[in-house]
DSSP file (Angstrom, degrees, kcal/mol; ACC not computed):
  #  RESIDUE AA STRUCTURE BP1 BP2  ACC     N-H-->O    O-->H-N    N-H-->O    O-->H-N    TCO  KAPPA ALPHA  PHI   PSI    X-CA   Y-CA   Z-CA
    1    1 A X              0   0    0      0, 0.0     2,-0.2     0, 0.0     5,-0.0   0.000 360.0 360.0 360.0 138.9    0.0    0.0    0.0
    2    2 A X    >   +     0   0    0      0, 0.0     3,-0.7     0, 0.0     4,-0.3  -0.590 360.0   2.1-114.3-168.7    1.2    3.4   -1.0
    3    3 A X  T 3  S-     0   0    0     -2,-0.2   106,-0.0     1,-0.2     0, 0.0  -0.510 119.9 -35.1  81.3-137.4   -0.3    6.9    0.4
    4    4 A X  T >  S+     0   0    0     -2,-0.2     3,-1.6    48,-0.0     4,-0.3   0.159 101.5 110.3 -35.5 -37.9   -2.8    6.9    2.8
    5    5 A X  G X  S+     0   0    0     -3,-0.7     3,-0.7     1,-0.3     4,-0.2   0.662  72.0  58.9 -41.5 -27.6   -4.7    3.9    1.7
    6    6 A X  G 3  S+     0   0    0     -4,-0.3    -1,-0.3     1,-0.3     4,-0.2   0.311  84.9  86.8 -93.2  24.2   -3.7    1.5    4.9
    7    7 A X  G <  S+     0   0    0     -3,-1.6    -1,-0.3     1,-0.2     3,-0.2   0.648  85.1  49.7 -86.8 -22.7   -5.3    4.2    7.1
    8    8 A X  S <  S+     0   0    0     -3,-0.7    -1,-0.2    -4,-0.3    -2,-0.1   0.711 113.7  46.5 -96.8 -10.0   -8.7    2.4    6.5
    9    9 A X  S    S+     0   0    0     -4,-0.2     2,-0.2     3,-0.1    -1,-0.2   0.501  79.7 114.6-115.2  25.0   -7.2   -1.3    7.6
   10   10 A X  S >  S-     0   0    0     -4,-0.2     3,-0.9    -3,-0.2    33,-0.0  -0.547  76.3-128.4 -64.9 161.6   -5.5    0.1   10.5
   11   11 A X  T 3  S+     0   0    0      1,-0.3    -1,-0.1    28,-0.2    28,-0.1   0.292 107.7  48.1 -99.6   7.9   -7.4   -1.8   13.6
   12   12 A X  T >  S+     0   0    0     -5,-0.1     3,-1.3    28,-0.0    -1,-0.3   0.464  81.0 126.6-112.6   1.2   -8.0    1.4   15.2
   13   13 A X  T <  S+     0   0    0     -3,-0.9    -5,-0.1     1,-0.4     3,-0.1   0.056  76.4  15.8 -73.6 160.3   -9.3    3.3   12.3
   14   14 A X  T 3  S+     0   0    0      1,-0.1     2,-0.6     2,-0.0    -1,-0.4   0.785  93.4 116.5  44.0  41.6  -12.7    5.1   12.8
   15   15 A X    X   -     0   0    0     -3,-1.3     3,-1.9     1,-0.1     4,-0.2  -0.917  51.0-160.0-115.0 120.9  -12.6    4.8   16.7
   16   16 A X  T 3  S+     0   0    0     -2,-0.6     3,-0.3     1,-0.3     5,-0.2   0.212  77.5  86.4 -63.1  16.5  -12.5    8.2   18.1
   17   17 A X  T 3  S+     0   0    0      1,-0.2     3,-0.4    -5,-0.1    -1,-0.3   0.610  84.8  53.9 -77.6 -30.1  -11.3    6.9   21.2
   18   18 A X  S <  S+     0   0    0     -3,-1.9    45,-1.8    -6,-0.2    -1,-0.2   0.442 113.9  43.2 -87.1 -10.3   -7.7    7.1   19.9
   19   19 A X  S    S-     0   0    0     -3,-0.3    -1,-0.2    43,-0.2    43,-0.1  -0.409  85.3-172.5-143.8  47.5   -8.1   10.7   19.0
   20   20 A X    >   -     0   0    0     -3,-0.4     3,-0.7     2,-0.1    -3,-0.1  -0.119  21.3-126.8 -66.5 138.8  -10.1   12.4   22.2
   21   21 A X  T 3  S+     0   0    0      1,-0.2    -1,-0.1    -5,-0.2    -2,-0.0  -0.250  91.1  13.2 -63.1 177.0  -11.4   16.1   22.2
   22   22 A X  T 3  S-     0   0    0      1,-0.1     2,-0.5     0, 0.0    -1,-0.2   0.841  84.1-175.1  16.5  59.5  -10.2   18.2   25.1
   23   23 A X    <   +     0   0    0     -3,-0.7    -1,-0.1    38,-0.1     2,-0.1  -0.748   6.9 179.3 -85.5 131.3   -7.7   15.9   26.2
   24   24 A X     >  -     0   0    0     -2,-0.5     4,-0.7    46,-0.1     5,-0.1  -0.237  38.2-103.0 -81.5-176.4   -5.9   16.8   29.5
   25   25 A X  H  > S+     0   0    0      1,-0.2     4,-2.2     2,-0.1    -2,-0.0   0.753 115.7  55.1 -96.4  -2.5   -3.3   14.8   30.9
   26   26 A X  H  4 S+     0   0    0      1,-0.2    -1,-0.2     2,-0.2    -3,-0.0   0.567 108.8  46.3-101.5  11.6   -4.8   13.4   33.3
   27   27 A X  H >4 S+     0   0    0      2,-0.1     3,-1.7     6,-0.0     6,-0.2   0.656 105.9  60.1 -90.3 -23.2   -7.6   12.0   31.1
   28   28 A X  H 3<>S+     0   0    0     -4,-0.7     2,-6.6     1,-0.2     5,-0.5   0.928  98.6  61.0 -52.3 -67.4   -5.1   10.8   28.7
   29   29 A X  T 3<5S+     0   0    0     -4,-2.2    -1,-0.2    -5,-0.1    -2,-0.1   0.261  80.3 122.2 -55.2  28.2   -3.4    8.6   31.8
   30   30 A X  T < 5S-     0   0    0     -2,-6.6     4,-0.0    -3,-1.7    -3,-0.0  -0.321  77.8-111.8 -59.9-179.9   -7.0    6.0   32.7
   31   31 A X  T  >5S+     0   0    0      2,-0.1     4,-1.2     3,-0.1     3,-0.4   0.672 111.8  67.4 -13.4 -64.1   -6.8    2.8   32.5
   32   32 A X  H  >5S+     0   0    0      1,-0.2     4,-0.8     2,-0.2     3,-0.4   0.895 101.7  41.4 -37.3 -52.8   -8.9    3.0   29.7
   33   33 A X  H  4<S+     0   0    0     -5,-0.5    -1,-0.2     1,-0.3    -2,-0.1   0.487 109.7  54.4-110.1  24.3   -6.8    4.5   27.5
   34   34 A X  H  4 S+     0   0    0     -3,-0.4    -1,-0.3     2,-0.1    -2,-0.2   0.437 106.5  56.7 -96.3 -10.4   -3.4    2.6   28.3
   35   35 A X  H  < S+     0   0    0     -4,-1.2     3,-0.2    -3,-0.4    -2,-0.2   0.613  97.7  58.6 -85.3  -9.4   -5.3   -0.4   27.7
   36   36 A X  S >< S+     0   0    0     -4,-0.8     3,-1.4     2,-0.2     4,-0.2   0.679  89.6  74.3 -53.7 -46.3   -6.0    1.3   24.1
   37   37 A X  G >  S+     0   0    0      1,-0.4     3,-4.2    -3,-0.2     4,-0.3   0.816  88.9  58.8 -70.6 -23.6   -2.2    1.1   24.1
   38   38 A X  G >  S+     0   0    0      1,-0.4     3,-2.7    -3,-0.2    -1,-0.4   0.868  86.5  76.7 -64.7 -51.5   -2.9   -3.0   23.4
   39   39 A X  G <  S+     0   0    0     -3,-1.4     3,-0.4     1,-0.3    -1,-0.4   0.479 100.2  38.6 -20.0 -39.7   -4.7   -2.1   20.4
   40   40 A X  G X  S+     0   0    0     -3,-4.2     3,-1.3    -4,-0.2    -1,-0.3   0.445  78.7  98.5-120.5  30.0   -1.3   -1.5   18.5
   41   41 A X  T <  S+     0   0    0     -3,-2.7    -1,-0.2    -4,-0.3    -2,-0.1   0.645 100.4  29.3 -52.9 -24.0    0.8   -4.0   19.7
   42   42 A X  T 3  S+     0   0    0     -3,-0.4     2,-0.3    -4,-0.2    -1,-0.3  -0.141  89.1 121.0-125.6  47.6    0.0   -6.0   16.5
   43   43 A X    <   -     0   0    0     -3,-1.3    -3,-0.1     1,-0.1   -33,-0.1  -0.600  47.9-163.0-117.1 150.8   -0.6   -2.8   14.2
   44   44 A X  S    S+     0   0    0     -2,-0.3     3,-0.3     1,-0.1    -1,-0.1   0.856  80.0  70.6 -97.1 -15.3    1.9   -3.2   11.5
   45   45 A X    >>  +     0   0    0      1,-0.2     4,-1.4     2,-0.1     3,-0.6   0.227  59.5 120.0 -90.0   3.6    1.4    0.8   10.5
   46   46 A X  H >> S+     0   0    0      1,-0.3     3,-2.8     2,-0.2     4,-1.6   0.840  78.4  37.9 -20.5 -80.1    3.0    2.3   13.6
   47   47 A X  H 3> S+     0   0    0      1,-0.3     4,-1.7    -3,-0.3    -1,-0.3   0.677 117.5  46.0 -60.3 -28.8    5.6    4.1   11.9
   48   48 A X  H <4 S+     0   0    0     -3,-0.6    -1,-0.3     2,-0.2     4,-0.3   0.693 104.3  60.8 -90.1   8.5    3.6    5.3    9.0
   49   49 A X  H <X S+     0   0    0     -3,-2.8     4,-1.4    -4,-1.4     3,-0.3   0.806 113.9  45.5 -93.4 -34.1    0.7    6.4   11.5
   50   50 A X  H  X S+     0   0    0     -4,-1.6     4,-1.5    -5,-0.3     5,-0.3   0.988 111.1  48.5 -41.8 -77.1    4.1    8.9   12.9
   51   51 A X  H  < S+     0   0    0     -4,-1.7    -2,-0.2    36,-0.3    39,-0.2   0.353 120.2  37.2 -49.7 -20.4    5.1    9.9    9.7
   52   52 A X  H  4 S+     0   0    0     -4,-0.3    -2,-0.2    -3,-0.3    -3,-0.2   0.853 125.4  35.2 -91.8 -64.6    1.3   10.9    8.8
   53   53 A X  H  < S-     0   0    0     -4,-1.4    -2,-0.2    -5,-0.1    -3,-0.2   0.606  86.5-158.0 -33.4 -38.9    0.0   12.3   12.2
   54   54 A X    >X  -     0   0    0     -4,-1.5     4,-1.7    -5,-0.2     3,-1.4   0.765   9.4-170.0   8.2  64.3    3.5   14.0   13.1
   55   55 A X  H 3>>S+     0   0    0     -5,-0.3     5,-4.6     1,-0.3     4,-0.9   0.534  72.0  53.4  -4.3 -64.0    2.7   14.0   16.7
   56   56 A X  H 345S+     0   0    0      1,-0.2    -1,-0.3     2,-0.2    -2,-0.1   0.784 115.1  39.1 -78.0 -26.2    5.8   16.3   17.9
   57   57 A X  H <45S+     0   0    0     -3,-1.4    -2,-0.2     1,-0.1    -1,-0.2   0.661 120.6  42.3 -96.7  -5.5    5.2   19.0   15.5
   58   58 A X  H  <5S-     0   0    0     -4,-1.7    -2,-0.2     2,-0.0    -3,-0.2   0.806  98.6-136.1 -87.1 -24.4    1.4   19.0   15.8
   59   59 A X  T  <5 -     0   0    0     -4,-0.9    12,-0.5    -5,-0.2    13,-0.3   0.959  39.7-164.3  47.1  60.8    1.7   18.5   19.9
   60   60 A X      < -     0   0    0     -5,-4.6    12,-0.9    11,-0.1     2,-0.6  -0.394  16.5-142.5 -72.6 140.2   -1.0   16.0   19.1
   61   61 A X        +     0   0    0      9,-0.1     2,-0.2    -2,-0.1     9,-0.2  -0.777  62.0  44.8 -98.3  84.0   -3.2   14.7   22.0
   62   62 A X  E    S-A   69   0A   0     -2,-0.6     7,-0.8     7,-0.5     2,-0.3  -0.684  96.2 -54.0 169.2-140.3   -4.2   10.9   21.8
   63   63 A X  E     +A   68   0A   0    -45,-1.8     2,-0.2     5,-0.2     5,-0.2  -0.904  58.7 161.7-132.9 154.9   -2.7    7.6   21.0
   64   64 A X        +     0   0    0      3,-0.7    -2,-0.1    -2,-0.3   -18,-0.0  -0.702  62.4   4.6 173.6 115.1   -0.9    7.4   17.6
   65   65 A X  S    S-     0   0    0     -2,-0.2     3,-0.1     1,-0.2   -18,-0.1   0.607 128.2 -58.8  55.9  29.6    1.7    5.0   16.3
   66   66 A X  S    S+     0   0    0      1,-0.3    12,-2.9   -20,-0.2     2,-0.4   0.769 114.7  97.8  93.4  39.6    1.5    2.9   19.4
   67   67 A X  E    S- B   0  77A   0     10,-0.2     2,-0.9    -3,-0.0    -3,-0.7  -0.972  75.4-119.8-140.9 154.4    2.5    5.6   22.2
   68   68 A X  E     -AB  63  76A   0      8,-1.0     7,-3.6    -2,-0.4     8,-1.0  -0.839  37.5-162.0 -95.3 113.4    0.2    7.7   24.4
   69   69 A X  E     +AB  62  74A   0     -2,-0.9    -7,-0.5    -7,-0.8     2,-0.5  -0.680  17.8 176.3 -99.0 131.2    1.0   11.9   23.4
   70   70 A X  S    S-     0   0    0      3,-4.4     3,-0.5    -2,-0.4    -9,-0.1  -0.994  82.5 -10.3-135.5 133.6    0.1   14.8   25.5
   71   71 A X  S    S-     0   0    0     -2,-0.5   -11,-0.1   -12,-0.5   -10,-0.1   0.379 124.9 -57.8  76.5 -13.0    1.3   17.9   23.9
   72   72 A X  S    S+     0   0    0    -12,-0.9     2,-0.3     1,-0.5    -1,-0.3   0.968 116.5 107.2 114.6  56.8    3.6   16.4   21.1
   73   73 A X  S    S-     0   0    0     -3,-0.5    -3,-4.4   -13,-0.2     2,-0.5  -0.828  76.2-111.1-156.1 150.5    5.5   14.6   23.8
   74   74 A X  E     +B   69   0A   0     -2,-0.3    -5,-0.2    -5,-0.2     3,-0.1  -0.527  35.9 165.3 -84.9 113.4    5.4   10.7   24.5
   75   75 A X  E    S+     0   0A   0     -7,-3.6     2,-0.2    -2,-0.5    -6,-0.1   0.662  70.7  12.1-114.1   1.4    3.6    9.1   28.1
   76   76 A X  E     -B   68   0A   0     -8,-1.0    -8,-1.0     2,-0.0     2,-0.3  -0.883  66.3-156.9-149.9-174.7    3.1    5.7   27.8
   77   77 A X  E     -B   67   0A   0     -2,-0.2     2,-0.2   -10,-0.2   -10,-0.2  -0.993  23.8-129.5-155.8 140.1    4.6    3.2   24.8
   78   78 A X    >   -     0   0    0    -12,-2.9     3,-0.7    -2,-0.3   -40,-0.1  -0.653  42.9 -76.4 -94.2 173.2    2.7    0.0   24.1
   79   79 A X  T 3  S+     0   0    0      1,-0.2    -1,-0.1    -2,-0.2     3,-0.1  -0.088 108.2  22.0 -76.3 164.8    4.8   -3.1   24.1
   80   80 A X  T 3  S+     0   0    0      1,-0.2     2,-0.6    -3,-0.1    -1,-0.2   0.742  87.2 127.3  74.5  13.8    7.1   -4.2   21.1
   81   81 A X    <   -     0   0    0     -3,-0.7     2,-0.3   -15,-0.1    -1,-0.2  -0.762  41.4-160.3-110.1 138.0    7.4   -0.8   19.7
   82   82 A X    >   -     0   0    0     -2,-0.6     3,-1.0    -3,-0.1     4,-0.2  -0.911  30.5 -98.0-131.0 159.1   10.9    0.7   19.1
   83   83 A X  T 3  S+     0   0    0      1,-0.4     3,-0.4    -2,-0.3    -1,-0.1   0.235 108.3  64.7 -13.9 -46.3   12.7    3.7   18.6
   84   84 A X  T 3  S+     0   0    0      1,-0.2    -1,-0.4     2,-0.1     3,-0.2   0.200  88.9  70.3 -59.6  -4.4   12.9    3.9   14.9
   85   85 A X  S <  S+     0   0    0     -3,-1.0    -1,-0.2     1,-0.1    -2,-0.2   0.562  82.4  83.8 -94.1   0.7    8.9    4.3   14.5
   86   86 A X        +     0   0    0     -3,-0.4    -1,-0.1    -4,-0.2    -2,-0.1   0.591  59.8 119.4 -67.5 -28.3    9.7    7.6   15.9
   87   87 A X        -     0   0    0     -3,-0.2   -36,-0.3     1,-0.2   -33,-0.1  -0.410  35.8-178.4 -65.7 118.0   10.6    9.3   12.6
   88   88 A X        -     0   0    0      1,-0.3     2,-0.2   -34,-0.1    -1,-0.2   0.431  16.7-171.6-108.4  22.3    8.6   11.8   12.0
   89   89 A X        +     0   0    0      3,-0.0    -1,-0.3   -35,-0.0     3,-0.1  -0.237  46.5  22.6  28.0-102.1   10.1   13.0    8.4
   90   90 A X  S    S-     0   0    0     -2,-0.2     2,-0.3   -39,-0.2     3,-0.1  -0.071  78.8-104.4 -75.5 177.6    9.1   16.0    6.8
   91   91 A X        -     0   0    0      1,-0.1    -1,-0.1   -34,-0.0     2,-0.1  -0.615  51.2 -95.4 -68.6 144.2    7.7   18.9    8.1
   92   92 A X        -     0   0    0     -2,-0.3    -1,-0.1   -38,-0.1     2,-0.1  -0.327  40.7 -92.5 -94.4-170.9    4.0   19.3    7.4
   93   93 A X        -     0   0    0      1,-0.1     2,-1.1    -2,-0.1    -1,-0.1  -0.437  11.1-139.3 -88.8 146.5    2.4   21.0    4.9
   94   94 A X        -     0   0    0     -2,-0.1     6,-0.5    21,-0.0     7,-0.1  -0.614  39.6-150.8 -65.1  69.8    1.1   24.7    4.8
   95   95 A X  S    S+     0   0    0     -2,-1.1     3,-0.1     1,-0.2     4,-0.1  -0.152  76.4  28.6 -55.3 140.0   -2.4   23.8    2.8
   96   96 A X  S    S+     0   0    0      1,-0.4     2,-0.3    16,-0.0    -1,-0.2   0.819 102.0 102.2  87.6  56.2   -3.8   26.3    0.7
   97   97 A X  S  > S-     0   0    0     -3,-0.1     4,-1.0    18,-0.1    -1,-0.4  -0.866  77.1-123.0-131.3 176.0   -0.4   28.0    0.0
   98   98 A X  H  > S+     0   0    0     -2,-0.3     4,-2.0    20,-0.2    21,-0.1   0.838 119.6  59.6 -74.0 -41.1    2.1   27.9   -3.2
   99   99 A X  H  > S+     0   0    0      2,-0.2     4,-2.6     1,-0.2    -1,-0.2   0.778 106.6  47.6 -55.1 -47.1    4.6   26.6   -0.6
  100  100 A X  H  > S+     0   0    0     -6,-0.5     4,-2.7     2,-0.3    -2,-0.2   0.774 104.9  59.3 -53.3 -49.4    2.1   23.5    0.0
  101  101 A X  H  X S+     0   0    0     -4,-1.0     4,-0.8     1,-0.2     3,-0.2   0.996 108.2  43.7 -58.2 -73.3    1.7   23.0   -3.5
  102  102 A X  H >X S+     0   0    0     -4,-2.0     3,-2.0     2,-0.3     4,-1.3   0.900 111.5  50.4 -37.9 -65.1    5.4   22.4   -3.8
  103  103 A X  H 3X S+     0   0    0     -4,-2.6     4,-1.6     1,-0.3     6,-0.4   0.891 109.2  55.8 -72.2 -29.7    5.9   20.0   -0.7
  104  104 A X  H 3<>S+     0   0    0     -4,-2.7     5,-2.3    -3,-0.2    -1,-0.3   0.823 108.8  50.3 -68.3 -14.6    2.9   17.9   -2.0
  105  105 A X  H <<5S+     0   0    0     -3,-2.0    -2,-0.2    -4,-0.8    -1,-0.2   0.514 103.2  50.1 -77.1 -35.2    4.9   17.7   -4.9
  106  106 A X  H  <5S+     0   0    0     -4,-1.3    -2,-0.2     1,-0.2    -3,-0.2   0.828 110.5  63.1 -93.5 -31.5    8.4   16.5   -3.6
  107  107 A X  T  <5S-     0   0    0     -4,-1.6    -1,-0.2    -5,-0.2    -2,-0.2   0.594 110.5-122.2 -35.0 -27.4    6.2   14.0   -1.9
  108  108 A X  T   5 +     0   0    0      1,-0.1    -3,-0.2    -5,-0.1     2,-0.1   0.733  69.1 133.4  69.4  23.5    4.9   12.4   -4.7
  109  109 A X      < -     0   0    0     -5,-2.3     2,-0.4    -6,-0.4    -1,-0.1  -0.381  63.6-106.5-112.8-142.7    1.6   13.2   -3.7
  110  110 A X        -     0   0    0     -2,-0.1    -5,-0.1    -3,-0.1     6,-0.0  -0.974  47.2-116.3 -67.9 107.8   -1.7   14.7   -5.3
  111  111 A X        -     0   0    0     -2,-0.4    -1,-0.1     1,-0.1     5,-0.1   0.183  27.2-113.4 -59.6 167.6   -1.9   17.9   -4.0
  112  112 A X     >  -     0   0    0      1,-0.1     4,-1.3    -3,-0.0    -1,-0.1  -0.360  43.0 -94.5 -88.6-167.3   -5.2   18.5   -1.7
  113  113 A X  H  > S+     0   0    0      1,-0.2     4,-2.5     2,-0.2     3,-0.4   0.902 120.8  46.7 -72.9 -30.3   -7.9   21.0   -3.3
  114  114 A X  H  > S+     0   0    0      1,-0.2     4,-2.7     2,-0.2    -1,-0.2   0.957 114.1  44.7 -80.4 -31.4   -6.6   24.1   -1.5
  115  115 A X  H  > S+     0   0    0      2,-0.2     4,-0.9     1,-0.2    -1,-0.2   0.552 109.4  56.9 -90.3   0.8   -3.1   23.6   -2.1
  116  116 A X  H  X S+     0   0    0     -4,-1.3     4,-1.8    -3,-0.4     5,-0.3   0.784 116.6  38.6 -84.1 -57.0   -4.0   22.7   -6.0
  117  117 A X  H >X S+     0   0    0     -4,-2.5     4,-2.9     1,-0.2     3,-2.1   0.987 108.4  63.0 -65.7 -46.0   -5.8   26.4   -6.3
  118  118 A X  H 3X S+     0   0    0     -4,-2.7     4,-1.8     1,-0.3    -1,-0.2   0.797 111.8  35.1 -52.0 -46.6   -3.1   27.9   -4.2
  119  119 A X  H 3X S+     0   0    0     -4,-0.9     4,-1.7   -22,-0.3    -1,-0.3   0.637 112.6  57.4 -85.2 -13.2   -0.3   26.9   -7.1
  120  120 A X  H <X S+     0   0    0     -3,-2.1     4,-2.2    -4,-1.8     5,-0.3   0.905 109.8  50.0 -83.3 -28.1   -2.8   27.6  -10.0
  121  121 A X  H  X S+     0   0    0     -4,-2.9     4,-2.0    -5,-0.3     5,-0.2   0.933 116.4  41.5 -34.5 -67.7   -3.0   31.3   -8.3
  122  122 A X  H  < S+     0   0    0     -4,-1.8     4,-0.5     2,-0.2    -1,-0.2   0.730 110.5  52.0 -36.1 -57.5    0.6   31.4   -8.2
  123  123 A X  H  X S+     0   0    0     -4,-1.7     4,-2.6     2,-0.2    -2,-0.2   0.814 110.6  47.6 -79.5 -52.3    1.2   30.1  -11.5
  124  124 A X  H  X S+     0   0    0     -4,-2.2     4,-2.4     2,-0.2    -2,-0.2   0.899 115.1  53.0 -65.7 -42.8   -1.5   32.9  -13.5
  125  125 A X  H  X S+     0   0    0     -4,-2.0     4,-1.2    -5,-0.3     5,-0.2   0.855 106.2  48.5 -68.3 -27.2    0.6   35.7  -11.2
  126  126 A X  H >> S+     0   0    0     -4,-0.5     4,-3.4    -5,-0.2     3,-0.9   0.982 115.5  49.2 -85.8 -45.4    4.0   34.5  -12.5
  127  127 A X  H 3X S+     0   0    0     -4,-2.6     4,-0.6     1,-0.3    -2,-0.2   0.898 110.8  48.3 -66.8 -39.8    2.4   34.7  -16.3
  128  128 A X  H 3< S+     0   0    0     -4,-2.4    -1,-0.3     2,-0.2    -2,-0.2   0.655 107.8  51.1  -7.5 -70.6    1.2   37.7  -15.8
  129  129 A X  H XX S+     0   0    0     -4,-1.2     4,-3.3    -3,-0.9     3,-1.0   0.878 114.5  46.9 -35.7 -78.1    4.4   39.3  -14.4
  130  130 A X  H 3<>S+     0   0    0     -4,-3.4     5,-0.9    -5,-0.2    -1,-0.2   0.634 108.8  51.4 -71.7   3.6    6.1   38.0  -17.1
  131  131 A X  T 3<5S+     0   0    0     -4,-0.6     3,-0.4     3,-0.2    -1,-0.2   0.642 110.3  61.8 -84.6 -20.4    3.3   39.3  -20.0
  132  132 A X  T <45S+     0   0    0     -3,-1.0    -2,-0.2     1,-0.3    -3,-0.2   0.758  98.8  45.8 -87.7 -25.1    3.8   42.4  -18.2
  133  133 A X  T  <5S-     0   0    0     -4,-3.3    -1,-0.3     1,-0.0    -2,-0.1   0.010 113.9-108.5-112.4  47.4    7.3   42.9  -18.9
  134  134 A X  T   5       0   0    0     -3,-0.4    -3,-0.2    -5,-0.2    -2,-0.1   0.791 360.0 360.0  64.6  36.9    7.1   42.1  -22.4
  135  135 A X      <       0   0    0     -5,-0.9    -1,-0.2     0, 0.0    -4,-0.1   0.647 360.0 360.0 -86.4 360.0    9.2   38.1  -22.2
């Protein structure tokens, strides 16, 4: 699977449980949702659920590649999971800039709609420019 695509056979996919509104920390730390943790002990997607989510620059609140985050920062780790799923690679993208357009692009991916208009914007100003100084 390339993309996105294994996002729908992850075993935790649709349950908002993994993704709570108004999480403190001390709701992250029940019971409940360290027992959550069990849930990706056999998830084969850790690392790319890191590398899509990017946890530490988002200071994402929830469970996500098989670690419990408050704040971007790690508070529980479910078992079997190692250090190298940690990688969070790129930066993420600005959507619905020119800039966006471009990092969906060194990605290899299909830009989303905002960042698709954002470069056709871009691209009509640059022709412009140049119609205007006679090239």
């Amino acid at each position: 699977m390339s993309g996105t695509e294994w996002v729908s056979e992850a075993p935790c996919a649709g349950d908002m449980r993994f993704t709570p509104d108004n999480a403190t920390a001390d709701s992250l730390r029940t019971p409940q949702n360290r027992k959550l943790l069990t849930v990706c002990r056999a998830c084969p997607f850790r690392a790319r659920c890191i590398a899509l989510v990017l946890p530490r620059h988002s200071l994402f609140d929830g469970i996500c590649g098989g670690r419990l985050w408050f704040n971007g920062q790690v508070r529980a780790t479910c078992q079997g999971a190692n250090r190298d799923e940690l990688k969070e690679g790129a930066a993420p993208i600005t959507h619905g800039t020119e800039a966006g357009a471009r990092a969906h692009n060194r990605r290899g991916e299909t830009a989303c709609t905002l960042c698709r208009e954002a470069g056709r914007r871009a691209q009509a100003r640059r022709r412009e420019r140049k119609r205007a100084s006679g090239q």
